[in-house]
C-alpha positions in Angstrom: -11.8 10.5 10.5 -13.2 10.1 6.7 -14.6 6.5 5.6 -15.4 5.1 2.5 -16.3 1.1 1.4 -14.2 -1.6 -0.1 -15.7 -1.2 -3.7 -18.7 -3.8 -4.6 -18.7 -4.4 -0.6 -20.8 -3.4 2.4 -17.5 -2.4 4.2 -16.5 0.9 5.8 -12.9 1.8 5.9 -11.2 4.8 7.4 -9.4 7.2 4.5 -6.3 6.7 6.4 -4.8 3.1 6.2 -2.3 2.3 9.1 0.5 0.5 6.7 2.7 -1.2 9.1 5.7 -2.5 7.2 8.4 -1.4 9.7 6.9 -3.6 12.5 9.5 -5.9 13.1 12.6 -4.2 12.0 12.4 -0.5 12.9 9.7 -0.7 15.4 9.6 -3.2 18.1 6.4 -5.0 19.4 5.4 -2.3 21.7 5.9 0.3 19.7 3.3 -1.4 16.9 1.2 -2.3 19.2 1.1 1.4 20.7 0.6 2.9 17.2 -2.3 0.1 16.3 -3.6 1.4 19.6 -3.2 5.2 19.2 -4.6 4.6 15.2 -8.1 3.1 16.5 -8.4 5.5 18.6 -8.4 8.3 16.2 -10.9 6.0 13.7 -8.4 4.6 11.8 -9.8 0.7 11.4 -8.2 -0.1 8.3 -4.6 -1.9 8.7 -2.4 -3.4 6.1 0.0 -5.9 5.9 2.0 -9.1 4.2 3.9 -11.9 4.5 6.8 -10.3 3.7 7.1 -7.9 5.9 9.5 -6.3 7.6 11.1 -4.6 4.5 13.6 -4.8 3.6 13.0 -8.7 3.4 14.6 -11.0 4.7 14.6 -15.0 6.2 14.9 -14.1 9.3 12.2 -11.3 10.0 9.2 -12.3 7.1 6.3 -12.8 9.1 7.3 -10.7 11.9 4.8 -7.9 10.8 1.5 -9.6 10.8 2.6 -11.5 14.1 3.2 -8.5 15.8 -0.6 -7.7 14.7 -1.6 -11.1 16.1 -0.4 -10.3 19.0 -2.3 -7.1 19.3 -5.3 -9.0 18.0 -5.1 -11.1 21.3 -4.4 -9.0 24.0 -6.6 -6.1 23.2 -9.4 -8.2 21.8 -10.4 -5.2 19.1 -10.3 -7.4 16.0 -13.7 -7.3 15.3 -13.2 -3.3 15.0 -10.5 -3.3 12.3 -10.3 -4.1 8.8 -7.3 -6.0 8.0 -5.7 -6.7 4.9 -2.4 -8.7 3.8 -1.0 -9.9 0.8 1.2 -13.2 -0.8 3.9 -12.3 -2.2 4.9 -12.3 -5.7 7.8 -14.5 -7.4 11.1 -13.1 -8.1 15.0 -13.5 -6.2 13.3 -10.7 -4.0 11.0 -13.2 -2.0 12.9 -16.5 -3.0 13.0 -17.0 1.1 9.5 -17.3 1.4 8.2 -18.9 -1.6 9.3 -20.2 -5.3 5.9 -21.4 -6.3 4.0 -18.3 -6.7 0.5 -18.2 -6.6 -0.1 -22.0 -7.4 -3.2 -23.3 -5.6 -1.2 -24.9 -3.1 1.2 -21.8 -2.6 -2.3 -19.6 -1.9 -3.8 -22.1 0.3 -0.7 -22.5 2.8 0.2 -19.3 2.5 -3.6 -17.9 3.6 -2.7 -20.9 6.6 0.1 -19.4 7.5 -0.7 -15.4 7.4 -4.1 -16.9 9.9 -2.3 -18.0 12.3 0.3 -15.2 12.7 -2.8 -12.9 12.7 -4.2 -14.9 15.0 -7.9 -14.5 13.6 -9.8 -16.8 11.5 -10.2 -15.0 8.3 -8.8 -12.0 6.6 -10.4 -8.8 5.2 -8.8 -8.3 1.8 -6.4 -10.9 0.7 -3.8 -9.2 -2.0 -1.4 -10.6 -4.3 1.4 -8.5 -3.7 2.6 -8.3 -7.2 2.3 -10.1 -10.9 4.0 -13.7 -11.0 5.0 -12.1 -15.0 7.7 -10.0 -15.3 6.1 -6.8 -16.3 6.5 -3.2 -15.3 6.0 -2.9 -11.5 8.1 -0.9 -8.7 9.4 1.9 -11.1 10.3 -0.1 -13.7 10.2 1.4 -17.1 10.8 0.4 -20.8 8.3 -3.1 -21.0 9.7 -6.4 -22.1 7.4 -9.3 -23.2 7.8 -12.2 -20.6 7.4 -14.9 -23.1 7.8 -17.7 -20.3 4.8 -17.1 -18.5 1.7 -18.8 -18.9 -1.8 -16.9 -18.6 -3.2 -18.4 -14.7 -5.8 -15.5 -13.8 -8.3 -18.1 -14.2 -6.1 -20.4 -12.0 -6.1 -18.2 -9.5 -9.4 -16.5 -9.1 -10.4 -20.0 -8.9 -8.3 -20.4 -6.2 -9.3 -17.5 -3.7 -12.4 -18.4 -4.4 -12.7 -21.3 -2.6 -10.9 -19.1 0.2 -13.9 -16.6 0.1 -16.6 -19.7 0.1 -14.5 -20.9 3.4 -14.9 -17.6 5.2 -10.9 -17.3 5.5 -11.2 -14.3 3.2 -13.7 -12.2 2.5 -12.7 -10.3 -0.4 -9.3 -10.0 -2.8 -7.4 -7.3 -4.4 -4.2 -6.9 -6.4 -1.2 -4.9 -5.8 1.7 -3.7 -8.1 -0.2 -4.5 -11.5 -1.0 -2.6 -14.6 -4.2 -1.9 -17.0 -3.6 -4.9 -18.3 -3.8 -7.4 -15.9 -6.2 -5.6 -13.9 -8.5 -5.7 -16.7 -8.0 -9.6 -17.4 -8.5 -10.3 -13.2 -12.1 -8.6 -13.8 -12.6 -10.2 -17.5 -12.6 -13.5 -15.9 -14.3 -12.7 -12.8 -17.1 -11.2 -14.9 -17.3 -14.3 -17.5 -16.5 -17.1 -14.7 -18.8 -15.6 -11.8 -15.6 -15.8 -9.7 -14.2 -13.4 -7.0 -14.1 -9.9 -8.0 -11.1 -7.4 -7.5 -12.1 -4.7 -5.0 -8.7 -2.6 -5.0 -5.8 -2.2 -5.8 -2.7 -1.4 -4.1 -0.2 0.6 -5.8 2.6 3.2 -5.5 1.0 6.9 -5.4 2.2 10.2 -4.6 3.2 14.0 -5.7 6.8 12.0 -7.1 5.3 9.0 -8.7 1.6 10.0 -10.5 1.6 7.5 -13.5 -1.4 5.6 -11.6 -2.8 8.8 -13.5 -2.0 7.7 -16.9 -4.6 4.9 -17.5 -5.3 3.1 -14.4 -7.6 6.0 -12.6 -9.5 5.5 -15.3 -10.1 1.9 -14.7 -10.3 2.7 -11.2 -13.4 5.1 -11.7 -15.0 3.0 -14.3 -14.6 -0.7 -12.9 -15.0 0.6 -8.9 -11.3 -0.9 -7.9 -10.7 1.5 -5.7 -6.4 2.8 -5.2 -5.2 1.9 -1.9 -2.0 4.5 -2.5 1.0 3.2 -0.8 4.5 5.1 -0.3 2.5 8.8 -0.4 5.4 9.8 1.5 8.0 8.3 -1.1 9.7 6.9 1.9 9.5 10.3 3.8 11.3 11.9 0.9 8.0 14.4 0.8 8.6 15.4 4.8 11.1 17.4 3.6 13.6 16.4 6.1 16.3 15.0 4.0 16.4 18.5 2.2 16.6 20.4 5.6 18.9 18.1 7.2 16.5 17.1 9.9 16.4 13.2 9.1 17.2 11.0 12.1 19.5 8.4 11.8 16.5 5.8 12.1 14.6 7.3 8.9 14.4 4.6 6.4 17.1 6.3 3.7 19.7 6.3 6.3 19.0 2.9 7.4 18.6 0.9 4.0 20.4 3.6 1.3 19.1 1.3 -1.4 15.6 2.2 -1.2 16.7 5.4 -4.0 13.6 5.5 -5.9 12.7 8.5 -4.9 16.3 9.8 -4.4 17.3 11.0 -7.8 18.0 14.5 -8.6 14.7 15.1 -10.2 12.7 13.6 -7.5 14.7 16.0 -5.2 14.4 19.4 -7.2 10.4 18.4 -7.4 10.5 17.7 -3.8 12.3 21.5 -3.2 9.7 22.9 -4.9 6.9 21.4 -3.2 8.5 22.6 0.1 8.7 25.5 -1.1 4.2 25.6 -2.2 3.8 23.9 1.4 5.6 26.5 3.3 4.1 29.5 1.2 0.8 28.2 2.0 1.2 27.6 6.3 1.0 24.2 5.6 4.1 21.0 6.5 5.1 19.2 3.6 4.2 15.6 4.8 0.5 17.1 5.0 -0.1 18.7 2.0 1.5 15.9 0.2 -0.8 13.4 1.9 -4.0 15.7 1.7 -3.1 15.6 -2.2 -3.6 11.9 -1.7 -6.6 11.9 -0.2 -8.3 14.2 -2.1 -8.4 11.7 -5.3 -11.6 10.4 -6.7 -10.3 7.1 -7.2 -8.3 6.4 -3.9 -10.2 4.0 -1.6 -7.7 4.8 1.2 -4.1 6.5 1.7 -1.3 4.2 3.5 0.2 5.9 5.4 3.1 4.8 8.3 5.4 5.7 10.9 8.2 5.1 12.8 6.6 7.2 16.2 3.6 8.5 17.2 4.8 12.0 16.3 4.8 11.1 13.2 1.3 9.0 12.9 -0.3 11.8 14.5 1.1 14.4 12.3 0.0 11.8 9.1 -3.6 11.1 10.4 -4.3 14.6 10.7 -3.9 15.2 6.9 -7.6 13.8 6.8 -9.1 17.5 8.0 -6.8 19.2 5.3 -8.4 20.4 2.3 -6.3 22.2 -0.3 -7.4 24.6 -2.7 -7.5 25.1 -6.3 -4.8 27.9 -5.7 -2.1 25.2 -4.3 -3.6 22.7 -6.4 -2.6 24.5 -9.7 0.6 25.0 -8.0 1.3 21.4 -7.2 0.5 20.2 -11.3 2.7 23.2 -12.7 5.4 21.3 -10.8 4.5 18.4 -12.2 4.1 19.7 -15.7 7.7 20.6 -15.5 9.1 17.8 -13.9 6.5 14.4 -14.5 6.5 11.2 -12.0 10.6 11.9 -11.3 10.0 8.4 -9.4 7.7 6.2 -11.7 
């Protein structure tokens, strides 16, 4: 295994993250625990998770995720070796089951209460906010509309986590889902307020959606917030096996057709084509698209999950692939001719 550090922390991380958003739903208890158990063992230290989760959400299963960790926490007694990192969600219809209030002082505090006690632990790693309470441009959406309604909180809520961090619940924050914009103001008032300052950020990266590329690597670099990429395997769209026919009835697009972002046509002819560079270079698909990953200055670490341990061990491995300039230039010719098909 690779490490790095949580930027502007003394924390080592593995490359790989262990994302574990199908605990719950399409992996039972055992079977997390087996893959948190089979990740460790192969260095991986770093796990992420949220309140949310299970996705798809729902009333029923939110929750189930990070108690699943909990339970792993308690029985194997390997806390103190991982890194874990959760999130409170965002506002929206999407998560009206869990909360309404967004990320009020009160709405952080309980939910930071209640995320504790399903990890069973006493503080968190990196606590993230899963995405903006504004209505801007976040989970492929395109074509930005002012949200006139909201009122500027980043000072609100900086404030907030920060008397999370002076309690030792968290140790450190990040942000997920969010633009230049906001992750510019998060630092501006961290810098001029001496409050909590944004290590990473967690957002959607992968050879189908690259717009991280456009202006937010280079904040990444400059600032240190490092990319913790999520969906690199656009939902296992870039294993390939929806275009070979050799997707199980339990892969995610089966199971929940809704999740089409990276469905369309022209996410499927650049996913052809990428098959197509992987096989003429000896190498799997899901590998060399996760290698790509890797290999970028300004990710932190790559989330990366699985619904077996065929598939973890296949996904951890990327971390001792290298690719060339050769297959590089091959992979950005494909994107020159068909650009972030899944933004």
């Amino acid at each position: 295994m690779k490490y790095t550090t949580l930027p502007n922390t003394n924390i080592k991380v593995s490359k790989i993250c262990l994302g574990t958003m199908t605990f719950g739903n399409q992996n039972s208890e055992s079977e997390g625990h087996e893959q948190l158990d089979y990740a460790l063992e192969r260095g991986v230290n770093f796990i992420d998770t949220a309140e949310l989760y299970p996705v798809p959400a729902s009333a029923e299963m939110s929750g189930r995720t990070s108690k699943i960790i909990g339970t792993w926490n308690k029985k194997s007694g390997n806390r103190d070796k991982v890194i874990i990192a959760s999130k409170i969600a965002g506002g929206g219809d999407y998560t009206a089951h869990i909360r309404t209030t967004g990320f009020t002082p009160a709405s952080i505090k309980e939910a930071i209460d209640l995320e504790l006690g399903r990890l069973q632990t006493d503080y968190i790693d990196l606590y993230q906010l899963h995405w903006p309470e504004r209505d801007t441009n976040r989970f492929g959406i395109r074509d930005y509309k002012l949200d006139a309604k909201w009122e500027d909180n980043f000072n609100e809520i900086l404030n907030s986590l920060d008397k999370e961090v002076k309690a030792g619940r968290i140790r450190n924050i990040g942000i997920s889902n969010e633009n230049s914009w906001g992750t510019m103001r998060y630092l501006e008032e961290s810098k001029y307020h001496n409050l909590p300052r944004v290590s990473t950020i967690q957002n959607a990266y992968s050879l189908l959606a690259r717009t991280f590329e456009t202006d937010l690597a280079e904040v990444s670099l400059r600032e240190n917030v490092g990319l913790l990429a999520y969906s690199p395997m656009a939902f296992g769209v870039l294993s390939g096996k929806y275009i070979t026919g050799n997707a199980g009835e339990n892969t995610r697009l089966k199971l929940f057709p809704r999740f089409a972002r990276y469905s369309g046509d022209q996410a499927t002819e650049a996913t052809k084509r990428y098959l197509e560079i992987a096989e003429a270079n000896n190498m799997s698909l899901a590998q060399m698209s996760l290698a790509f990953v890797n290999q970028k200055p300004f990710v932190t670490s790559n989330i990366i999950g699985a619904t077996n341990l065929k598939q973890l061990r296949e996904n951890i491995e990327s971390i001792d692939m290298t690719l060339n300039d050769a297959v590089l230039d091959q992979i950005n010719d494909v994107h020159q001719m068909i650009p972030n098909p899944a933004t």
